[in-house]
N, C-alpha and C positions, 0 to 999 in steps of 0.2 A: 326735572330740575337738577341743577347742579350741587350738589349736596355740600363739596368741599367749598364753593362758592358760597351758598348761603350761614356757613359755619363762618367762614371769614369775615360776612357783614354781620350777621349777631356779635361776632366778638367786638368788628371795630364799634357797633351803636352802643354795646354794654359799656366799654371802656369809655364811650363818649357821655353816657346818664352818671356813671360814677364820678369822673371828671366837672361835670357840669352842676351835679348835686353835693357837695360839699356837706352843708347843712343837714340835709335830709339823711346824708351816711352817719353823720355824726348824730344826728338825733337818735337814728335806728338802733346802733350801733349804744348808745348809753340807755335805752329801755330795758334792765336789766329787770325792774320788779313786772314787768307786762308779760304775759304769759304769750309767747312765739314772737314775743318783742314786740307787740301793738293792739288797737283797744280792742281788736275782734280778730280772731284768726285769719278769718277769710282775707283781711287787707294783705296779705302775705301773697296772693292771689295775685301777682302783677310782675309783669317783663323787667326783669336786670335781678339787681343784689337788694335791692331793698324798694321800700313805695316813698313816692316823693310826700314830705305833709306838705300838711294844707295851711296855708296864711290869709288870706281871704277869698272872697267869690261871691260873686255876683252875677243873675242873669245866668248867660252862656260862657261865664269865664271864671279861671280857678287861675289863682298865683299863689305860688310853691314860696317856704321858706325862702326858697333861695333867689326870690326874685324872678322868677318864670313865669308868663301868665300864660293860658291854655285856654283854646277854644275847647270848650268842653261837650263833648259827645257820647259821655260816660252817663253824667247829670246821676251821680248817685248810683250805678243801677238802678234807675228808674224812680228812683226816690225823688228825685228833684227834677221830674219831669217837667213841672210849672217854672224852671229855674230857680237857682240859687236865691234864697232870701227874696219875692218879690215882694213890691211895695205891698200889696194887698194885706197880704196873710202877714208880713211886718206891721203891720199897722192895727193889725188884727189881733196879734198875740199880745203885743206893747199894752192894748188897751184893757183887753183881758188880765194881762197879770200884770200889770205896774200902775195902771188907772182902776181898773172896778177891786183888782185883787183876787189869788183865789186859782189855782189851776187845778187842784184840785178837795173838792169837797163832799163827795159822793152826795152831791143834790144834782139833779136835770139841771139844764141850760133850755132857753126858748132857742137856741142857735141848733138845737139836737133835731127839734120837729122841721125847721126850714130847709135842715140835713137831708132826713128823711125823705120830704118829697122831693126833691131834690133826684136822690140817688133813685127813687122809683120814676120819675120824670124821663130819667134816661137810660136805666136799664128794665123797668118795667116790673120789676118786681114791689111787692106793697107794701110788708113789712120789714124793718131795718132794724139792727142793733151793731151796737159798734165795739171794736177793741184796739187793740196797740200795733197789731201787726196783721200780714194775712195770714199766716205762720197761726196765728191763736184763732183766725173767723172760718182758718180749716179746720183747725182739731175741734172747736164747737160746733160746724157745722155737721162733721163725722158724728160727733156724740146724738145729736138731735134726729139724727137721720135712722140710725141704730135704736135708736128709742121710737121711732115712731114705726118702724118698721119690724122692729123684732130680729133683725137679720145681725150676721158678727162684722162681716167683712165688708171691707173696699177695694174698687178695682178702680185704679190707673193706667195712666198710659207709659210704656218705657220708655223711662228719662225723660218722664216729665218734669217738672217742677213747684214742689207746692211748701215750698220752705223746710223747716226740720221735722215735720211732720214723719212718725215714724213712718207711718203705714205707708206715706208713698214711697219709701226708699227701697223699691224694687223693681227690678230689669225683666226683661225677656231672656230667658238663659238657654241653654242646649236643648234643642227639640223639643222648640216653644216651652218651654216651664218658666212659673217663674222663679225667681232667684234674686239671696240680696243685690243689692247695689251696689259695684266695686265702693269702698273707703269709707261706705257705712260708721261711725263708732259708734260701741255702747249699747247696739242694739237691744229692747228691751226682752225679746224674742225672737225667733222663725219668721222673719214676716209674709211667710208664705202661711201663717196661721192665723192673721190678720186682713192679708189682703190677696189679692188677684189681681192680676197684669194684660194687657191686650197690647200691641204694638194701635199707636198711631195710624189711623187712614188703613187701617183693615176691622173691617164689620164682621167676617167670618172668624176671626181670632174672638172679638169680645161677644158673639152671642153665644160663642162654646164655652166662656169663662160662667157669662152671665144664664147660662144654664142650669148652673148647678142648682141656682134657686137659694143663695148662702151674702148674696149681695145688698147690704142698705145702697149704697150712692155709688155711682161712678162720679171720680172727682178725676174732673179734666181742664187743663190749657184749650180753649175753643181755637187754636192753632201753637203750636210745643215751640217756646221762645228759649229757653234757659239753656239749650242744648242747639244752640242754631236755631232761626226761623223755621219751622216746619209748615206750612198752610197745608188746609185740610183739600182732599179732592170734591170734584163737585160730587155731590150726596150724599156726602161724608156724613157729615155734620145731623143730616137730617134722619139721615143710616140711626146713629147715634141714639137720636131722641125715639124714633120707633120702636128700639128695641129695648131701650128704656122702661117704656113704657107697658110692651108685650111683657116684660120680665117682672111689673112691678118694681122698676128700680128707681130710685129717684136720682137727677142730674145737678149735680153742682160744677158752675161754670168759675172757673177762679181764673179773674179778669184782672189781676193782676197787672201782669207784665203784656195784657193785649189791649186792656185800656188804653195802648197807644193806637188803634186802630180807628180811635173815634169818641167823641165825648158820652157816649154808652157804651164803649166799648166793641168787642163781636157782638157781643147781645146782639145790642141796638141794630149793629150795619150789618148784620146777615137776619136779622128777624127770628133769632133762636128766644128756644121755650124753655129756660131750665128750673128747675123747682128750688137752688137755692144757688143762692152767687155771694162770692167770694172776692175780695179787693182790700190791698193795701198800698204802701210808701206813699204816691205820688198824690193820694187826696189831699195827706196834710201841708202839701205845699212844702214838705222839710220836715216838721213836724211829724213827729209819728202816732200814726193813727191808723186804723183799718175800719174794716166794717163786712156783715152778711144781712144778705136779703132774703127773704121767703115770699114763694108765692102765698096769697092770700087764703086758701086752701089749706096748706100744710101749714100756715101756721094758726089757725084756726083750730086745727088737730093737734097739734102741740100744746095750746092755751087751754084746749078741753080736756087733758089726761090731770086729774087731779093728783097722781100718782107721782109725777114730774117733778122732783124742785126744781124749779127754775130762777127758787132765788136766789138761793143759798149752796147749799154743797154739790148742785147739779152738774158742775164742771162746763159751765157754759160761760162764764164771767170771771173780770178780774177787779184789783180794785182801782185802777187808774184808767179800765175801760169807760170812754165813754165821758173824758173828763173835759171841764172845761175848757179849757186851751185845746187841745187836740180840737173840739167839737167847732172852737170856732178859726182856730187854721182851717178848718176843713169847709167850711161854711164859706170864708174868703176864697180860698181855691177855685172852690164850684163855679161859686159867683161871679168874683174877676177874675180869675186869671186861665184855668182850664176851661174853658169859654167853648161853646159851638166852635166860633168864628176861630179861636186860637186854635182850633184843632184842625180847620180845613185849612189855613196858613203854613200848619206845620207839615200834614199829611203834601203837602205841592212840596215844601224843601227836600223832606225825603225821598222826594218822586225826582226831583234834581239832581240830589246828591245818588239816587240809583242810578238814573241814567248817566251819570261822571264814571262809576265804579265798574258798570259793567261795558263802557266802551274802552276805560282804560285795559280791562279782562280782555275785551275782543281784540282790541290793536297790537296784543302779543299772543292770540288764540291758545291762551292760557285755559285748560278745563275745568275752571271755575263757575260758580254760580253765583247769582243775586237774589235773596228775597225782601220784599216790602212786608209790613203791617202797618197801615195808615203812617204814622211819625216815623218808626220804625226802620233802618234798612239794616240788612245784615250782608257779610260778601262769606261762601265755603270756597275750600277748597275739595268740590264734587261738579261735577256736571253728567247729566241733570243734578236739580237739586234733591237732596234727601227724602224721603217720603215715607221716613218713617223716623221712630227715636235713636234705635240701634244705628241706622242707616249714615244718622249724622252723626252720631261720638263716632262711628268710624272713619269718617272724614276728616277729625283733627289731625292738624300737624304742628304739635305744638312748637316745632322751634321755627319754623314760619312762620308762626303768629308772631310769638317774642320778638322778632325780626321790625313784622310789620309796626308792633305796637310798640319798641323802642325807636323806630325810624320817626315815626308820628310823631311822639310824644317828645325828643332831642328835637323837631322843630315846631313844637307848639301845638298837638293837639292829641287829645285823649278821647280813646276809645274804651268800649268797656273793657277790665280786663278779665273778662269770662270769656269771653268772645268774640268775634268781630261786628259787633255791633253799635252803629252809631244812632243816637236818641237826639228827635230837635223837641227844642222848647220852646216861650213864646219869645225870649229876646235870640234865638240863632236867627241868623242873617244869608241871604244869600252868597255872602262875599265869603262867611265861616265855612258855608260848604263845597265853592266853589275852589276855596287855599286846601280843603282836605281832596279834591278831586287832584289839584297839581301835585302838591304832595303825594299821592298815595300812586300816581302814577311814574313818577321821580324816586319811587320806591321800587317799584315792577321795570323798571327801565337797569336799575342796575342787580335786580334778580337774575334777568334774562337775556343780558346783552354782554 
């Protein structure tokens, strides 16, 4: 690729978002008391000089202070998988806390048990508890895992993603070891004294870790989203749980971000067995909420250690886990809007919008790749696709990206900006993904011609 070429289109699309966003420079630009100048650091995380805010949205569409509306293929990272505000879980929260009153009162809700089978209904596990994020239903799940096994550490896969969890902020580093995670902060230790690391889609890395005989839980993505789609190879998966099992180790599957793969997520559409599972953002419908599951078994063994608090200072709960309004956005979501039926609707758009992305890749034999996860598509720039964690951070080109995601986004569509990953939900439309195929081809047209 042309380098001095593609620095030319970055400059003239950054010149064109500054230009076009007035508003949003000046909003950014006055956030003086915001620490990196907005409400979460990460939103800093995005193509040009600043992130456009937000003025409303709805569905599959986001309009920017400045009067921009966006077909949105971001949807939150994954937060607003069910779409922006749907009626449902609106009607749901309204009644909750403006009608009965009460979002939080640290009593149950009947909407908690409906919850429950619910999330066992489609990923199969029996018993449930819930919190604010997956970010907290990892660190409790690590805790409980540790406690019932006796063991210190956790292994992951490199570059996986399981939110700011310390233990999993560790790579594959020189001569298979592992090693922090480049931009780590504040580490609380070594985390090579906490945890253990296997690359992705290799079985002979993780039964030499899980050897050691020092492992509670392997916490794993059932295919590594956060860092480019990665899908597991055939046996992978299954690799996985045998050795799990031979080692005594128990599996946590954090469905997260592959919940887009299916209304059970992988679980459900590959028939995995794992002993405790993991899920946040996109239950609440918007709403933040998570949740973890146990098999029936382990938590049985858990319930019977009298030694356990698990009520109180055991590090397994919060006090707005589990509250009412969360419990019942969550409840609406299930219900209406993350549907069976809304899922195999959306899993066909993404199957669309893959086949747009990767013919527009072939028609300039660009060495690119495409991956699906049911809703899910992402585009690398690798061919083949990656096939492992390392494999893919090596593949970024971040000023490609910025390229592609200010070119999008100057004509009306948002991608995520971690990656190039587009997300449908139940209001995107075939017409939304079929303007991001011309577009994103109108984009590769003047890369490489």
């Amino acid at each position: 690729m042309d380098r001095t070429r593609l620095h030319a289109l970055l400059a003239r699309e950054s010149a064109e978002a500054e230009r076009r966003n007035p508003r949003s420079r000046a909003a950014y630009a006055g956030a003086g008391h915001l620490f990196g100048r907005v409400p979460m650091t990460w939103m800093n995380k995005t193509a040009g000089a600043f992130p456009r805010y937000l003025a409303t949205a709805r569905g599959a569409r986001v309009t920017d202070v400045d009067g921009h509306t966006y077909i949105d293929f971001c949807l939150g990272d994954t937060g607003a998988m069910a779409g922006h505000s749907p009626a449902a879980v609106t009607e749901a929260v309204h009644r909750r806390f403006a009608e009965l009153g009460g979002a939080t009162a640290m009593l149950p809700t009947e909407d908690a048990e409906w919850v429950g089978a619910e999330l066992t209904r489609r990923f199969g596990l029996a018993r449930w508890s819930f919190s604010l994020t997956a970010t907290d239903a990892n660190r409790w799940a690590i805790r409980l895992a540790r406690a019932v096994t006796g063991r210190p550490k956790v292994l992951v896969n490199s570059y996986s993603y399981h939110g700011s969890v310390d233990e999993s902020l560790i790579v594959v580093g020189p001569g298979g070891k592992g090693a922090p995670r480049p931009g780590n902060v504040g580490a609380p230790c070594d985390v090579t004294l906490t945890s253990r690391v296997a690359e992705f889609n290799d079985l002979v890395q993780l039964e030499r870790e899980l050897a050691h005989g020092d492992v509670a839980a392997v916490l794993m993505e059932p295919a590594l989203t956060n860092i480019g789609i990665v899908l597991p190879e055939p046996g992978y998966l299954a690799g996985v749980r045998a050795l799990t099992r031979q080692y005594r180790t128990l599996l946590i599957n954090d469905e997260t971000h592959t919940f887009s793969a299916g209304p059970g997520g992988c679980t459900a559409a590959w028939d995995l067995e794992p002993d405790l599972l993991t899920i946040g953002k996109a239950i609440g419908g918007g709403i933040p909420a998570g949740a973890y599951g146990l098999s029936a078994d382990l938590a049985e063994r858990l319930l019977a250690r009298a030694d356990l608090d698990l009520v109180d200072m055991g590090g397994v709960g919060g006090t707005l886990a589990g509250n009412a309004l969360s419990v019942a956005a969550t409840r609406a979501t299930l219900e209406h809007v993350l549907t069976d039926e809304a899922f195999a609707r959306m899993a066909r758009l993404s199957e669309r919008f893959e086949t747009g992305v990767r013919q527009a890749v072939d028609a300039h034999a660009l060495p690119w790749s495409v991956s699906r996860l049911g809703a899910r598509t992402e585009y690398r720039f690798a061919a083949p696709a990656p096939r492992t964690g390392t494999e893919s951070a090596a593949a970024a080109d971040t000023e490609l990206e910025d390229f592609l995601h200010l070119y999008l986004a100057n004509r009306g569509i948002l991608l995520t900006p971690f990656h190039n990953m587009a997300l449908m939900c139940p209001d995107t439309t075939e017409q939304d993904v079929d303007t991001h195929t011309e577009m994103f081809g109108a984009a590769l047209l003047e890369l490489v011609c």
